[in-house]
N, C-alpha and C positions, 0 to 999 in steps of 0.2 A: 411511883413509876413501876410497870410492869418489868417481869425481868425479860421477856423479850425484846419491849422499847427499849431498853437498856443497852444490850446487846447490839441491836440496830444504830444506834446513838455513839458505841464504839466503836463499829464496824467502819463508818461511813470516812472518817478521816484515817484509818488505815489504806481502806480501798484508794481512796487519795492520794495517799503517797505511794501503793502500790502502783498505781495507773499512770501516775506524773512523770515516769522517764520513757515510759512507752510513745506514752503521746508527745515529750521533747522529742524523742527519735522520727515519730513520725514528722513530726512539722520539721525537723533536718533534713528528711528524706524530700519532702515538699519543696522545701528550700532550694538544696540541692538541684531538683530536676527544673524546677524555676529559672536557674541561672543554665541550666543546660538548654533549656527552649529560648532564653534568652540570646545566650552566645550564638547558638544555629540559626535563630532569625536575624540576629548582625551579617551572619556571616551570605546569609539567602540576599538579604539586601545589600550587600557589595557587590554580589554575582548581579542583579538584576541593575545597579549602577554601571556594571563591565559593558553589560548588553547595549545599556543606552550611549552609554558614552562612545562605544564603537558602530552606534548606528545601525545596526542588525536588529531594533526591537521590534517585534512583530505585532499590530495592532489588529485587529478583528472589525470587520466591517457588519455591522448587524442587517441583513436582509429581512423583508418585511412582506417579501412578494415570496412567490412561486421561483424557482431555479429558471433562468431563460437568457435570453439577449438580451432583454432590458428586463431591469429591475428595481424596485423600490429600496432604499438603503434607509436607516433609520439617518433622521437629520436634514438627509435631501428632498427637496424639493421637485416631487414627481417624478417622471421612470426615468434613469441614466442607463446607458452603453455599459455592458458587462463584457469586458475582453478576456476574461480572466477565468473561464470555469472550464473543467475539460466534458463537458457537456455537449459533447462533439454533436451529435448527430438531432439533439434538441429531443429523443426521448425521454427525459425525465419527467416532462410534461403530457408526451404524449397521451391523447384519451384514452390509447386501448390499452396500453402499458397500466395508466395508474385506474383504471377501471379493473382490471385485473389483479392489483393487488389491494383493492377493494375486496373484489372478492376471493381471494384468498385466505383474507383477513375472516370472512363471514364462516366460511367453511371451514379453516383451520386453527381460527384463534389467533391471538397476540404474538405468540409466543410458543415454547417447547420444554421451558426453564427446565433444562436439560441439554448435555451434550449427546453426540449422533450414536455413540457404542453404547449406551445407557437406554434411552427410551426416546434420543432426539432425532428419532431418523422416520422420517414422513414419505409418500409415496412420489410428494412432488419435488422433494430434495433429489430423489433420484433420477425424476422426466429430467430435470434442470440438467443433470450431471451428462445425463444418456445424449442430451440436445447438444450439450456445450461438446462433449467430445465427437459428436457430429460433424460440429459447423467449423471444429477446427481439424479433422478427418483422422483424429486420433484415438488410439485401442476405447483409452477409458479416461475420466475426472471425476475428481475429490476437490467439493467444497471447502471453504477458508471463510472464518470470517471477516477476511481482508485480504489482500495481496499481500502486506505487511508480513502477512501469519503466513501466508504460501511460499515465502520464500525463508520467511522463518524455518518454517519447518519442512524445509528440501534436502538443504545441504547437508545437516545434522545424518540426516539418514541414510541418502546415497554414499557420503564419502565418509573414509577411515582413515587412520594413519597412513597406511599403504598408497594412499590416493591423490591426487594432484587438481587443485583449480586454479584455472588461469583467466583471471576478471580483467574486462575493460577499467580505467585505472577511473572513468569518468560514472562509472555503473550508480544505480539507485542506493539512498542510503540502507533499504532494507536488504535489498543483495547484499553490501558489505555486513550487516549485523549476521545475516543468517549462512554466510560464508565464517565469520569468525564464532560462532555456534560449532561447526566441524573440526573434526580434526587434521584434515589433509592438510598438507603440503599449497602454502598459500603463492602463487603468484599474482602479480600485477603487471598486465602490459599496456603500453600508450594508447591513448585511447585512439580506435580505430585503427591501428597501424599494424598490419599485416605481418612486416618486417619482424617488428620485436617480438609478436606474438609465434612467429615461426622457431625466434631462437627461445621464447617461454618452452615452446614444446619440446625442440631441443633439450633445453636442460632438464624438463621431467620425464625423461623416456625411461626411466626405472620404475616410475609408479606404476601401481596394476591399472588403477582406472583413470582419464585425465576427462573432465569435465572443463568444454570453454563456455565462459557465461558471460553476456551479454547480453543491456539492453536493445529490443528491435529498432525500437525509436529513444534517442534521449530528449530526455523531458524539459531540458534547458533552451537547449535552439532549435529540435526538432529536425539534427540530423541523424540519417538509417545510417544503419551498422552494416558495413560490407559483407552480409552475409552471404552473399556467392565465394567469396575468395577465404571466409573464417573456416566455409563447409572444405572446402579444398583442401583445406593447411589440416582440420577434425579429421580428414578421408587416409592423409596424404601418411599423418603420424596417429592415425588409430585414439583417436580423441572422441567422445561424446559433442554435442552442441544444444545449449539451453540459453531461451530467449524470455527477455520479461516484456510481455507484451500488450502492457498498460494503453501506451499510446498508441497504439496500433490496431488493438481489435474492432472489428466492427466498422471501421472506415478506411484501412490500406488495404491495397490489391484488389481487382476487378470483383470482390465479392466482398471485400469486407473481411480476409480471413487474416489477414494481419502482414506483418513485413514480410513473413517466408513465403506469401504468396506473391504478393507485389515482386518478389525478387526470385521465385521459380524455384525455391528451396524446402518447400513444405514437406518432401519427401525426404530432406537429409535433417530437418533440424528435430532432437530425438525430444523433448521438452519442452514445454510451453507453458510459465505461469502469467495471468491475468487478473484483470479484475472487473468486478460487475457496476462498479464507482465511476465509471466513467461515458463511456460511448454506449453500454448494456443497460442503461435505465436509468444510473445515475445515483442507487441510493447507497447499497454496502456491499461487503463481498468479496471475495476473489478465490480463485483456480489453479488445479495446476494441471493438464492434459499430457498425456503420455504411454508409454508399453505401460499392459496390463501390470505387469510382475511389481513394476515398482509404485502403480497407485494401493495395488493390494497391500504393500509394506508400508507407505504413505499412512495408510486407514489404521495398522497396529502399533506405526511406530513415533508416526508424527506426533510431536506432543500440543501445537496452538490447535491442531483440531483434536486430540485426545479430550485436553481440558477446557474447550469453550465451546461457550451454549451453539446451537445449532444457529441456523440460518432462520429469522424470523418467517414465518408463511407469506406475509406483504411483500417483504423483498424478495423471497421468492417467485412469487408471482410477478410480480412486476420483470423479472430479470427472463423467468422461460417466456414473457410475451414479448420482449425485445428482440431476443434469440429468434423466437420464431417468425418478428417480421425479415426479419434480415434473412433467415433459411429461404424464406417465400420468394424473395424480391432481393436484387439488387441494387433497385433501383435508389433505396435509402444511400448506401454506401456510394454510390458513384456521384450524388448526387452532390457528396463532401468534395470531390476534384473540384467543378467548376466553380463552387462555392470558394474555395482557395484560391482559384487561381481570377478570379473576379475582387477579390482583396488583394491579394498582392499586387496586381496591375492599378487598383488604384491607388495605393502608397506609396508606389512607384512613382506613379501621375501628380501624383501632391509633391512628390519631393522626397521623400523619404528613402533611405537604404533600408531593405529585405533582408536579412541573413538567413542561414538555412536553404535546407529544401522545397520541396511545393508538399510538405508538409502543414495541416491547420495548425501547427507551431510557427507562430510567425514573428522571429524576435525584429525590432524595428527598431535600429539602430537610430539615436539620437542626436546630433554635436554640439554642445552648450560653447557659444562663445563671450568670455567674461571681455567687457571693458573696464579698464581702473583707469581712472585721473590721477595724478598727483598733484598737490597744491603745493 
């Protein structure tokens, strides 16, 4: 035997024994995180037994058509009655809407895989912006890529400790996340009620700034927010006034410009966030319209639009040719009243209780009557 083989021939069960508690340690550590994925998926499937057992689990309906009135559902059997999208004004379909983010698509690409301060900011992010502050007659707007993210990234910014917000107690879940993002001074007042909301401002008359937030429309039963009398109480105790005007854009008030018009306040209400997911085309998106000074601070300070990619070119495009039918005409937007109120009369006419307004929110009260026997 060479004295090399040799060598190699001793080496090999040293290296052995050298190796064998490293690699016990490792398969410990394996072990170890094994019972840790173990235990946290017990513990994921308790919580998802909570959900069901309380009835709140949410099941997803897989669509198979185009977004519309009627639609193909995987499972069913030819087009069913969709009550249920907020696809208010039936643009998501429209030809010239999604011809337009067609070509969007051809001229500007997929995508920007980049955010808007880097290299995501395109010439038609800006028409979009210049349009939307427009059609809501306000200084300027800054894109989001959701309402979600516009209201995320509002409150963080405008308000400090010095500061005061005074929220409808019934407001959007994103309001409440991107109010608890701030540092102000949180109040809650009853929802819609005047009364308590006057002694909220009472009590914050030391803050520097008091911001009232509310939604225009709530999204539940599709009652408006008294914003004649919120503007009065903002005027009265030197308050700000911001509205989330999700369900509102593009079909309330003679033009389509949201609750503050329908209700002759567009001049007192100082904020406006929205979204392009709904009644503006239908795909993603959302806004926040307002004084120049604080969209400029929005653009350096907000962080969901700091750190997320820009606004695809297709939903942009789709969204500035929604915008633009609605600038042209109002005849889309008005054409939501009669539409509403020809449903409601006949739900009425069937039997049915309305609740709400003559809002396209139209909850339809039920009364299940049980019979039991006893034997």
């Amino acid at each position: 035997m060479s004295l090399g083989k040799a060598a190699r021939t001793l080496v090999k069960p040293v290296r052995g024994v050298l190796l064998r508690p490293a690699a016990q340690a490792q398969a410990s550590r394996r072990s170890y995180a094994a019972g840790a994925v173990t235990e946290a998926r017990a513990v994921l499937e308790n919580e998802l037994d909570t959900i069901r057992a309380a009835g709140t689990w949410k099941a997803e309906r897989i669509i198979t058509s185009r977004q519309g009135a009627q639609i193909n559902v995987d499972g069913s059997r030819g087009a069913i009655l969709n009550f249920c999208a907020n696809n208010y004004l039936g643009l998501s379909s429209h030809p010239e809407v999604v011809q337009a983010g067609i070509e969007a698509m051809k001229l500007y690409g997929a995508g920007l895989s980049s955010v808007r301060f880097i290299c995501g900011t395109q010439d038609i992010h800006k028409n979009l912006e210049q349009k939307l502050a427009q059609f809501h007659e306000r200084e300027d707007c800054i894109l989001y890529a959701s309402c979600f993210d516009a209201n995320a990234g509002l409150f963080e910014v405008l308000l400090g400790p010095d500061d005061a917000v005074l929220s409808d107690e019934l407001n959007h879940a994103s309001i409440i996340d991107g109010i608890r993002l701030c540092r102000a001074k949180r109040l809650r007042y009853k929802h819609m009620d005047l009364g308590d909301l006057e002694n909220k401002l009472r009590e914050s008359q030391s803050s520097r700034m008091r911001l009232v937030v509310t939604d225009g429309v709530f999204s539940m039963d599709g009652d408006v927010a008294p914003l004649q009398g919120i503007c009065d109480l903002a005027e009265q105790y030197g308050a700000m006034v911001f509205i989330d005007e999700c369900h509102a854009t593009g079909f309330l008030g003679p033009r389509g410009r949201g609750t503050d018009e329908l209700l002759g306040v567009m001049d007192r209400v100082h904020i406006v966030n929205s979204t392009l997911g709904k009644a503006l085309g239908g795909a993603a998106g959302g806004y926040t319209v307002g004084p120049k000074p604080l969209i400029d601070l929005l653009r350096q300070r907000s962080r969901p639009y700091l750190f997320s990619n820009s606004l695809p070119p297709p939903v942009v495009g789709c969204a500035t040719r929604a915008v633009e039918l609605l600038l042209a005409s109002s005849e889309i937007a008005q054409s939501m009243t009669a539409k509403t109120m020809r449903f409601r009369n006949k739900m009425t006419q069937a039997g049915f209780t309305i609740a709400g307004s003559a809002h396209p929110i139209c909850p339809v009260i039920c009364t299940f009557i049980c019979y039991c026997t006893s034997f």
